[in-house]
TORTI-114046 format. One record per residue (C-alpha): x, y, z. Coordinates in steps of 0.5 Angstrom, whole numbers, plus 500, padded with zeros to 3 digits. Layout:
% TORTI-114046
XYZ ...
END
This chain:
% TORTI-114046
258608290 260602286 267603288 265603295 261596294 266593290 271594296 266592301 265585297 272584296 274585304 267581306 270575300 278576303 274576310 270569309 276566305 281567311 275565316 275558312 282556311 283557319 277553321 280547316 288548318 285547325 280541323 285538319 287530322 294530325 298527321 300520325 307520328 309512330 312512337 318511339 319504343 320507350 326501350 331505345 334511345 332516340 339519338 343513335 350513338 355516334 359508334 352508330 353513325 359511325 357505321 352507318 358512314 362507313 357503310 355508305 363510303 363501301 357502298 359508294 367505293 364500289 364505283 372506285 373500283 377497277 374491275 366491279 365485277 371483283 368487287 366484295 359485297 361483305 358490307 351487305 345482309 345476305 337478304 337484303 333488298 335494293 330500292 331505286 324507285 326512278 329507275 326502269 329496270 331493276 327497282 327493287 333487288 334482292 339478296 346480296 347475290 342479285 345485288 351483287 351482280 347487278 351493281 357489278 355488271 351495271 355499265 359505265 355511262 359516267 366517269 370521275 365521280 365524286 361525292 362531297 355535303 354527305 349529311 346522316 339523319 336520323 330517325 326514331 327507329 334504330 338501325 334506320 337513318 337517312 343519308 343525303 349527299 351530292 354527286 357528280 360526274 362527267 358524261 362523255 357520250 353528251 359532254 355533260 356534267 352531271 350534279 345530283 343530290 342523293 337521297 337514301 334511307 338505309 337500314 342497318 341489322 348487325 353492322 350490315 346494309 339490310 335495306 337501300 333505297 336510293 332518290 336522285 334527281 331525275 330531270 338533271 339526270 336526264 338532262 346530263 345524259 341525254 334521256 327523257 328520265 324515265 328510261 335510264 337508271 344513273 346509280 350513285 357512281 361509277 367512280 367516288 371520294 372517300 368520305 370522311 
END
């Protein structure tokens, strides 16, 4: 007899649970979705993907680079804004000048860089698109290899980068380098493929 009632409590419980979480998935808020403007296509052209490839590969070439500190910054808006939200020191960076000297001055912590799965994204606004592709290099100070996955929202304003801002994954980073992830900053390279 307990076993019977047990079971009925148990089906009436599961029963009452299910019930609840339906009633709250059918009352919970829509999540806002900003319409698109009805003047723009929702699909870039590819001439936009294009550029927006280009761009990434300047961006990512900087680290190919011999000598950074000679490095032209042409491919950048002359107010635009860097984002690296993990990193301690230099979150947000802005103008092509700042920019300039801080990725031209940042220390070599990694060599033999390379960049491979990259992947564009769209987005229902023109000139913003996303860009997720991998990283890897080797750390000599701990003998590491280092592997991330990248993530980037770019926006683009006359063939130039106005907005970057970049995510990576912080516990490989700190893993590889030999941190704690919250103090040291690993930018997308030091060294990079070309991407195609």
């Amino acid at each position: 007899m307990n076993s019977i009632r047990t079971m009925v409590v148990s089906l009436a419980i599961a029963i009452a649970l299910s019930t609840s979480v339906n009633v709250q998935a059918q009352s919970a808020p829509t999540p806002y979705t900003p319409p698109a403007d009805p003047g723009t296509s929702s699909i870039a052209t590819q001439q936009q993907q294009d550029e927006v490839k280009t761009l990434m590969a300047a961006y990512l070439g900087l680290w190919l680079a011999e000598d950074p500190s000679r490095y032209a910054f042409e491919f950048v808006t002359e107010d635009a804004v860097f984002e690296y939200p993990y990193a301690d020191a230099d979150r947000r960076i802005e103008g092509r000048g700042a920019i300039g000297q801080a990725l031209r001055t940042f220390p070599v912590t990694a060599t033999n860089w390379t960049f491979s799965d990259l992947r564009l994204f769209q987005t229902l606004y023109p000139g913003i698109f996303f860009v997720e592709y991998r990283a890897k290099a080797y750390v000599p100070t701990t003998q590491h290899t280092y592997e991330s996955r990248y993530l980037a929202r770019i926006t683009v304003r006359d063939g130039k980068i106005a907005n970057y801002a970049e995510l990576w994954e912080r516990d490989t980073q700190a893993a590889a380098f030999g941190t704690t992830g919250k103090s040291d900053r690993v930018s997308s390279a030091t060294a990079a493929q070309s991407i195609r």
